[in-house]
MARBA-3410 file (N, C-alpha, C, O; in Angstrom, 1 decimal):
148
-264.0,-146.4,71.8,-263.9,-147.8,71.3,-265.1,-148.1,70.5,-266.3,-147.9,70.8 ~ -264.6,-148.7,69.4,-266.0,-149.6,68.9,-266.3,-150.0,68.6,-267.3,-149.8,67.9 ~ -265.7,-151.1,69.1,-266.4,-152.7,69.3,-266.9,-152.6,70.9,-266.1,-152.0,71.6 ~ -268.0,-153.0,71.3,-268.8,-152.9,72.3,-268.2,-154.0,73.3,-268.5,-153.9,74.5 ~ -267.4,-155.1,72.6,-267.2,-156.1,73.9,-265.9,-156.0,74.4,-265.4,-156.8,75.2
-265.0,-154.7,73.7,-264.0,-154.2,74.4,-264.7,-152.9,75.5,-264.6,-152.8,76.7 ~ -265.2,-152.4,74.9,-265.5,-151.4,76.2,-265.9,-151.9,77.4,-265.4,-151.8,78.4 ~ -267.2,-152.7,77.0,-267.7,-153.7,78.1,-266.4,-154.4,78.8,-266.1,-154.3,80.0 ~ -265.9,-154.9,78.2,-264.6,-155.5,79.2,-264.0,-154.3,79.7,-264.2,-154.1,80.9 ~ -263.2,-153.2,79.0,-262.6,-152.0,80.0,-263.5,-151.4,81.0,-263.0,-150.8,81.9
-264.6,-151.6,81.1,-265.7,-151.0,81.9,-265.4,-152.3,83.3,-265.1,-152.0,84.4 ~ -265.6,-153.6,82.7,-265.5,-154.7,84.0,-264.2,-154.4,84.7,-264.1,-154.4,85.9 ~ -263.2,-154.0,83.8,-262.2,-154.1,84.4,-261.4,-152.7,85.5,-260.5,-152.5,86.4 ~ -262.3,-152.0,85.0,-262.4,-150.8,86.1,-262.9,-150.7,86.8,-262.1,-150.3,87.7 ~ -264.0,-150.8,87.2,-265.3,-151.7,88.4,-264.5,-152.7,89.0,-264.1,-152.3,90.2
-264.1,-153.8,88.7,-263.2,-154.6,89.6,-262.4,-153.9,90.4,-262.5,-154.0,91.7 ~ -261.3,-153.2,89.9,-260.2,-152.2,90.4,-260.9,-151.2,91.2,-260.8,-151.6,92.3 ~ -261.4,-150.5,91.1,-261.8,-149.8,92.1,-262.6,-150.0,92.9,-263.0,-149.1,93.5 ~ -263.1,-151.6,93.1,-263.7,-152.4,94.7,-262.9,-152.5,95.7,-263.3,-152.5,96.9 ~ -261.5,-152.4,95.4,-260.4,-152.1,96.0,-259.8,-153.6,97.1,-260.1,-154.8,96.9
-259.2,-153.2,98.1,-258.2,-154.4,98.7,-259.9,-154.9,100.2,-259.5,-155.8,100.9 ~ -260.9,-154.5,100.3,-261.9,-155.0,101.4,-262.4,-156.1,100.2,-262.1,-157.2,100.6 ~ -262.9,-156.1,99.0,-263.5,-157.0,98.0,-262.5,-158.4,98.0,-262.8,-159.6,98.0 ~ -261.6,-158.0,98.0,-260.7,-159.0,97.8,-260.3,-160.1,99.1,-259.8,-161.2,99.2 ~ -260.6,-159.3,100.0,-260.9,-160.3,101.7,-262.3,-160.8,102.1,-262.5,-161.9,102.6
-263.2,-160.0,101.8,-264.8,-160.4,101.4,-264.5,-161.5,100.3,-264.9,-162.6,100.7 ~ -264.0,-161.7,99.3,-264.1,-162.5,98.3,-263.5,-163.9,98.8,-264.1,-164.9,98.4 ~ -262.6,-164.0,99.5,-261.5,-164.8,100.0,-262.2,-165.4,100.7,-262.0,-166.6,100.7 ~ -262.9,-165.0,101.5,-263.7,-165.6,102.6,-265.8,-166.1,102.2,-266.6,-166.6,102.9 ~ -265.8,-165.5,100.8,-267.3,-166.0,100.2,-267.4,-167.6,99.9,-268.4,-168.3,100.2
-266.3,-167.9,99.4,-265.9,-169.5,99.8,-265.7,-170.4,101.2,-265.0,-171.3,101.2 ~ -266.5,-169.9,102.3,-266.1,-170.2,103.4,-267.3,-171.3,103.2,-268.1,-171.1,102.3 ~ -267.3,-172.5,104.0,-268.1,-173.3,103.9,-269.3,-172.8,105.3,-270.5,-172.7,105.0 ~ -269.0,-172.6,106.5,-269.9,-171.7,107.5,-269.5,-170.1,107.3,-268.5,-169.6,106.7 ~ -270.5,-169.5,107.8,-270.6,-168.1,107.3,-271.2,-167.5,108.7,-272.4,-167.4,108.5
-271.0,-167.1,109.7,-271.6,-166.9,110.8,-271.4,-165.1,111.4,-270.4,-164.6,112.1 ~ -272.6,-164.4,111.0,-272.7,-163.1,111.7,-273.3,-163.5,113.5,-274.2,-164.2,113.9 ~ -272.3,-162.5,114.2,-272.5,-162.3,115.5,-272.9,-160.9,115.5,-272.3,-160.2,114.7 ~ -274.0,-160.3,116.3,-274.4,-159.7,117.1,-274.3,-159.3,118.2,-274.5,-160.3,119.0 ~ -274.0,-158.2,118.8,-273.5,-157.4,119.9,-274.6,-156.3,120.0,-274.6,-155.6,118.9
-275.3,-156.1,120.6,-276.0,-154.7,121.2,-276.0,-154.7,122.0,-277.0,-154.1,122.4 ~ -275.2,-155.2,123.1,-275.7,-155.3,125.1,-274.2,-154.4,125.5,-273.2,-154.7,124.9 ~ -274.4,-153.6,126.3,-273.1,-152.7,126.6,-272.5,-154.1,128.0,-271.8,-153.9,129.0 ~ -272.9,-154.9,127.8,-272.7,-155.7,128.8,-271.1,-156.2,128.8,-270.9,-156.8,127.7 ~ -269.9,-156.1,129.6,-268.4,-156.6,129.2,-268.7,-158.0,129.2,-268.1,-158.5,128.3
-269.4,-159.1,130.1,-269.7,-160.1,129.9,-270.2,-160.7,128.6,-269.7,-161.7,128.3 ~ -271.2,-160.2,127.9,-271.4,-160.6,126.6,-270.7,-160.1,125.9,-271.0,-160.6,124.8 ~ -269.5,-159.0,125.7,-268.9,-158.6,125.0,-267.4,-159.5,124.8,-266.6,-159.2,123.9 ~ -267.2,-160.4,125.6,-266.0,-161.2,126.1,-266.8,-162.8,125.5,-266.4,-163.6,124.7 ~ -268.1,-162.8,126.2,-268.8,-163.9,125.3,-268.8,-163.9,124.2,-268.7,-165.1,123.8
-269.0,-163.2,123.3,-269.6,-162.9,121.7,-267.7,-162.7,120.8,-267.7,-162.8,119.5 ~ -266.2,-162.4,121.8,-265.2,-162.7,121.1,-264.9,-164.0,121.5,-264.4,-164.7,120.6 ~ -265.1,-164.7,122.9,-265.0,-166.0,123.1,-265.6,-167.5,121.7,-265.0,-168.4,121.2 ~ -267.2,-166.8,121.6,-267.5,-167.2,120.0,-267.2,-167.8,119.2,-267.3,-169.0,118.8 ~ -266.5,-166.3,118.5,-266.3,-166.3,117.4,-264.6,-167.4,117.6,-264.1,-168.2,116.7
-264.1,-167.2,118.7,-262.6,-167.3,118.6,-263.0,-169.2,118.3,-262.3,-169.8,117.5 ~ -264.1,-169.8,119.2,-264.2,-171.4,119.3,-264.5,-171.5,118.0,-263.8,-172.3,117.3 ~ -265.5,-170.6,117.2,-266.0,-171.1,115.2,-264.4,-171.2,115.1,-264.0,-172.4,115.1 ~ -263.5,-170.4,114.9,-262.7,-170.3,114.4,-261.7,-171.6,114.7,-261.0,-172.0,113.8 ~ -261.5,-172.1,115.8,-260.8,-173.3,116.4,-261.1,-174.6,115.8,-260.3,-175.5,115.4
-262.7,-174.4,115.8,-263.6,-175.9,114.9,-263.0,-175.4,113.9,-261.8,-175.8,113.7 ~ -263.5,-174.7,113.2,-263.7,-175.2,111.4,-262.3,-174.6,111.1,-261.7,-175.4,110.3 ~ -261.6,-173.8,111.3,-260.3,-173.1,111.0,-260.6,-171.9,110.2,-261.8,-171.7,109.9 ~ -259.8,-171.0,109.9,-259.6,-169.9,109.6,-260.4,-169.5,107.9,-261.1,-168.5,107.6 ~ -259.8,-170.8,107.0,-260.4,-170.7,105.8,-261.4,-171.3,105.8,-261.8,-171.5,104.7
-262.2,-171.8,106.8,-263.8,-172.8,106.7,-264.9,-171.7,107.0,-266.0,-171.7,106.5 ~ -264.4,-170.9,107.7,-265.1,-169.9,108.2,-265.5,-168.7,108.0,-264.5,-168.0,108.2 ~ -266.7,-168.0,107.6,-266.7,-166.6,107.8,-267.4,-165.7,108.9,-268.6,-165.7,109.0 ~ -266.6,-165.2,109.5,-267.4,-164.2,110.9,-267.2,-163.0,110.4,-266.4,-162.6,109.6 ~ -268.2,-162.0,111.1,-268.9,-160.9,111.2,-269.2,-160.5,112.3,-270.2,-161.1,112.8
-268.6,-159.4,113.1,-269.3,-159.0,114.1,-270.2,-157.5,114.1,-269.5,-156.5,114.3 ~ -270.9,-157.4,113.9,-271.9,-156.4,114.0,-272.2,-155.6,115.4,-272.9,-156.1,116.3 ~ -271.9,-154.8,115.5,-272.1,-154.1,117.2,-273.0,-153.4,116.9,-272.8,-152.8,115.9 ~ -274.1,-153.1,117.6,-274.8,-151.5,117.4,-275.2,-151.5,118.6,-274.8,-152.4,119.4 ~ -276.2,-150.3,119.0,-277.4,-149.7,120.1,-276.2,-150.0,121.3,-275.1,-150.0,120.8
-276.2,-150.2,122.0,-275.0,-149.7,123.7,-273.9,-151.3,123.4,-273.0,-151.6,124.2 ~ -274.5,-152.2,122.2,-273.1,-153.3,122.0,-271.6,-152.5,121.6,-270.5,-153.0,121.8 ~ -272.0,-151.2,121.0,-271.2,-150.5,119.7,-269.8,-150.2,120.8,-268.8,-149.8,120.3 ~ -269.9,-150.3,122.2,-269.0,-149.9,123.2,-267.6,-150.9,123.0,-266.5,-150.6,123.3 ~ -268.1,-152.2,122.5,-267.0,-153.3,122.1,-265.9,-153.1,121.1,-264.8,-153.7,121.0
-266.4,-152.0,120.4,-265.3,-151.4,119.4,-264.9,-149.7,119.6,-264.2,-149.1,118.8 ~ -265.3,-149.3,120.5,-264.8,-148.3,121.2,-263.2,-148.4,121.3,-262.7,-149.6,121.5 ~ -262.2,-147.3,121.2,-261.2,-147.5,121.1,-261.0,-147.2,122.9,-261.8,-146.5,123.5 ~ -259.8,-148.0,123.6,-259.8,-147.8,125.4,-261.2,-149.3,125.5,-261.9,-149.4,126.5 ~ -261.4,-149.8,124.9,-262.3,-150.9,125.3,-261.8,-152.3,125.7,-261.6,-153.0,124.7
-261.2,-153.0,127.3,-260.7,-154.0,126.9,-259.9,-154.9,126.4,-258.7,-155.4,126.5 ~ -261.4,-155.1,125.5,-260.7,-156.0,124.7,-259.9,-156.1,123.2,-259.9,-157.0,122.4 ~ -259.4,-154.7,123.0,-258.6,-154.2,122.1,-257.5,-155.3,121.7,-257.4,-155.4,120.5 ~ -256.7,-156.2,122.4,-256.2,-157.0,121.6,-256.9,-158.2,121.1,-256.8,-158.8,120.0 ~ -257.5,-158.4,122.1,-258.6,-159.8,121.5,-259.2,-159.8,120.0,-259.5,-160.7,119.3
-259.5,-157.9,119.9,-260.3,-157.9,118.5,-259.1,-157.5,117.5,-259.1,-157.7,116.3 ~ -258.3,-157.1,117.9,-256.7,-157.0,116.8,-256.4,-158.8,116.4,-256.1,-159.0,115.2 ~ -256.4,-159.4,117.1,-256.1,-161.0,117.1,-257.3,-161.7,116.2,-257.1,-162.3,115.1 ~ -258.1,-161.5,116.7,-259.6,-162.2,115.6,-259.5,-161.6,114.4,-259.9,-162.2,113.4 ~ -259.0,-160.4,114.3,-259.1,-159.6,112.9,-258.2,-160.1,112.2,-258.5,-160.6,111.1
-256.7,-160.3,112.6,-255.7,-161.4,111.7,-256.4,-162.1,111.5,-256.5,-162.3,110.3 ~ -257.2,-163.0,112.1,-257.8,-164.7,111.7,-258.6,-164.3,110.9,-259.3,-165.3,110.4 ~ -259.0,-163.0,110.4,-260.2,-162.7,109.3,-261.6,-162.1,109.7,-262.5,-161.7,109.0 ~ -261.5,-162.2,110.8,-263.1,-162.0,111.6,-263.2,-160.4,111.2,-262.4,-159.5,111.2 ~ -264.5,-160.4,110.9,-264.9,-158.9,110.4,-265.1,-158.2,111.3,-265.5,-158.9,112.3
-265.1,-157.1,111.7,-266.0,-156.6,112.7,-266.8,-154.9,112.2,-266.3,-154.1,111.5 ~ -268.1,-154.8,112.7,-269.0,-153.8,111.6,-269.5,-152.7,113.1,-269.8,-153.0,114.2 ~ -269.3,-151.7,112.7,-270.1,-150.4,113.8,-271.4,-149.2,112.9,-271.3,-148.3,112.2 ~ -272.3,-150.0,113.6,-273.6,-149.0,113.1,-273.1,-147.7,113.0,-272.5,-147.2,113.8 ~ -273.6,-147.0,111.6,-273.5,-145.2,111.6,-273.8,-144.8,112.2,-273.2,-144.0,113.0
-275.5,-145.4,112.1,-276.4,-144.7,113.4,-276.4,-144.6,114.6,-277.0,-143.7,115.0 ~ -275.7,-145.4,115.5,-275.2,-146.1,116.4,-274.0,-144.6,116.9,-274.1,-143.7,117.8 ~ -273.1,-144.7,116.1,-272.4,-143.8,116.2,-272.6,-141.8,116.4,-272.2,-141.0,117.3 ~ -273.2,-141.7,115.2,-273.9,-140.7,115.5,-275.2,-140.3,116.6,-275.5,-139.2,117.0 ~ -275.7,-141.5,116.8,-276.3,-141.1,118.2,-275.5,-141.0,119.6,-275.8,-140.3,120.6
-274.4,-141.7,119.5,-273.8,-141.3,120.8,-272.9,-139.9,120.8,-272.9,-139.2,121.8 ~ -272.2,-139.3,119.4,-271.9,-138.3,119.1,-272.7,-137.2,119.8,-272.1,-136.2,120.3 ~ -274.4,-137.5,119.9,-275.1,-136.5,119.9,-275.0,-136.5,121.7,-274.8,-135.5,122.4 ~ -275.1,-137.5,122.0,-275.0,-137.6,123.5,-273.8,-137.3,124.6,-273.9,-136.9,125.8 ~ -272.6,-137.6,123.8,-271.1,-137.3,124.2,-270.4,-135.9,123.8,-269.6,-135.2,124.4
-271.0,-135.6,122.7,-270.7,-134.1,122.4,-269.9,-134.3,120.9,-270.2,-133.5,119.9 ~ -269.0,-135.2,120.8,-268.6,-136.0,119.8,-268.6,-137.2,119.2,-269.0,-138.1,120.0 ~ -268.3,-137.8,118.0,-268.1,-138.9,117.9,-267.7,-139.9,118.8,-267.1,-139.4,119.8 ~ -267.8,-140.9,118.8,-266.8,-141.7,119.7,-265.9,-142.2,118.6,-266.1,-142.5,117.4 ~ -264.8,-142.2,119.5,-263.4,-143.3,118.6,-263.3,-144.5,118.5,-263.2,-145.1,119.5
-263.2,-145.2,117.2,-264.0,-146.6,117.2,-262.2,-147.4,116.6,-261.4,-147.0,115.7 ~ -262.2,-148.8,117.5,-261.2,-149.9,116.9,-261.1,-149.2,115.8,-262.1,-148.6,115.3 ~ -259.4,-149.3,115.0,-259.4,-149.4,114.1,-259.4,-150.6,113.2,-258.7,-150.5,112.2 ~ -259.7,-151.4,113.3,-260.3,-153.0,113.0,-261.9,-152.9,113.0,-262.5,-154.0,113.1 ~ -262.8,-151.5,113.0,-264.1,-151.6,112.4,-263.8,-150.8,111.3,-263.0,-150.0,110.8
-265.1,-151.7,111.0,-265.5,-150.3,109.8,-266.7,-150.0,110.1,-267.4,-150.6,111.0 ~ -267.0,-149.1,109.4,-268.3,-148.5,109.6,-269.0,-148.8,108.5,-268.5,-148.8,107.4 ~ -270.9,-149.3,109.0,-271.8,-149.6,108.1,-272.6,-148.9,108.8,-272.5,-148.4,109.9 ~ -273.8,-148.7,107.4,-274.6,-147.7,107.9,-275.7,-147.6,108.7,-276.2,-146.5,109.0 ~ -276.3,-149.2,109.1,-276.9,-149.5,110.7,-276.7,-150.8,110.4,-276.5,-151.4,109.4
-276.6,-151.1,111.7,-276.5,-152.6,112.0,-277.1,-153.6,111.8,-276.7,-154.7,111.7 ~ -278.6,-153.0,111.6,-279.6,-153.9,111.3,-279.8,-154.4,110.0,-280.4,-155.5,109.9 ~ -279.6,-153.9,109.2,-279.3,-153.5,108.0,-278.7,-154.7,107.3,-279.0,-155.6,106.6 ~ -277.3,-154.2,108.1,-275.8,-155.2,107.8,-276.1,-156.7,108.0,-276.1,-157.7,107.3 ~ -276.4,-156.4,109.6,-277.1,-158.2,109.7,-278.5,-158.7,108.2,-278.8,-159.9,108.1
-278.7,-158.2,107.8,-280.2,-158.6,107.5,-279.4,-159.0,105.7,-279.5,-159.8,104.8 ~ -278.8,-158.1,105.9,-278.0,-158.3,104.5,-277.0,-159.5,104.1,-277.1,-160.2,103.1 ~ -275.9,-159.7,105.3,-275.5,-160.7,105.3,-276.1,-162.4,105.4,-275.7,-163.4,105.0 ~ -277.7,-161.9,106.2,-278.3,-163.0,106.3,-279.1,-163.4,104.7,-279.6,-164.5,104.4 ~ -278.9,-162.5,104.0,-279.3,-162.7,103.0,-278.1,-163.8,101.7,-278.2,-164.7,100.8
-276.8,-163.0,102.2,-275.7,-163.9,101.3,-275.6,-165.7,102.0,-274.8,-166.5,101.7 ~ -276.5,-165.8,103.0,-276.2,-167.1,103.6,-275.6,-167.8,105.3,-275.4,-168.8,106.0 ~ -275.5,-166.1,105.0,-274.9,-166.4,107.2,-276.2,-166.7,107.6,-277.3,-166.7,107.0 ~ -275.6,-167.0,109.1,-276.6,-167.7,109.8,-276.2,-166.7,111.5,-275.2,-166.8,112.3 ~ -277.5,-165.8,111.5,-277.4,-164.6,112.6,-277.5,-165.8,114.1,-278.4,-166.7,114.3
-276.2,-165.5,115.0,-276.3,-165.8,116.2,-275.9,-164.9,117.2,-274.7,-164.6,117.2 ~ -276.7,-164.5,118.4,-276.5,-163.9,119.4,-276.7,-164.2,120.6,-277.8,-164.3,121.3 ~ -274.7,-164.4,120.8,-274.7,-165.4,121.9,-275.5,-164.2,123.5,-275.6,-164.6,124.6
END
């Protein structure tokens, strides 16, 4: 091409497309008027029932489009998204309402090293590459880190 503000556009427009269908639920939800990362590190089932309890009341107040959640699990929280964990439908149910939920790499790979394998994680996480990280980052786009 060459004229430079066609390429430049074929260039945006391929970059866009290949952010793929997560960008487009991230994006949907950057317009949230609250923006609220939770934190999980306690292998505790009590805070782990507290911290979906949470998110489920943000979600009651402000409604589904007012809001953006993030659950972040790492260090012995990361057990919350273990697959055989509980609360497997509670975090299938929040995930329809949009609620994110994030599992440290590192996190992962250290229990790998301890269990022999990976562990098997919700399919309703994804994986980031530490937790701390993720939180520090989102606190940066404007959430507001709480750990109930």
């Amino acid at each position: 091409m060459k004229n430079p503000m066609l390429k430049l556009a074929a260039i945006l427009v391929a970059a866009t497309l290949s952010l793929g269908a997560f960008t487009v639920q991230a994006a949907s939800k950057s317009f949230a008027k609250h923006k609220i990362v939770l934190q999980i590190s306690d292998p505790n089932p009590f805070k782990q029932t507290l911290i979906l309890n949470v998110a489920n009341n943000l979600i009651k107040h402000y409604g589904e489009d007012d809001v953006a959640i993030e659950i972040v699990a790492f260090g012995p929280g990361l057990r919350l998204l273990m697959t055989g964990n509980a609360n497997t439908n509670r975090i299938e149910g929040l995930s329809q309402k949009g609620v994110t939920f994030s599992a440290c790499t590192n996190t992962i790979r250290n229990f790998g090293k301890k269990l022999g394998d990976e562990p098997a994680l919700n399919s309703n996480a994804k994986k980031v590459k530490a937790g701390i990280v993720q939180i520090l980052q989102l606190i940066g786009e404007g959430y507001v880190l709480v750990k109930p």
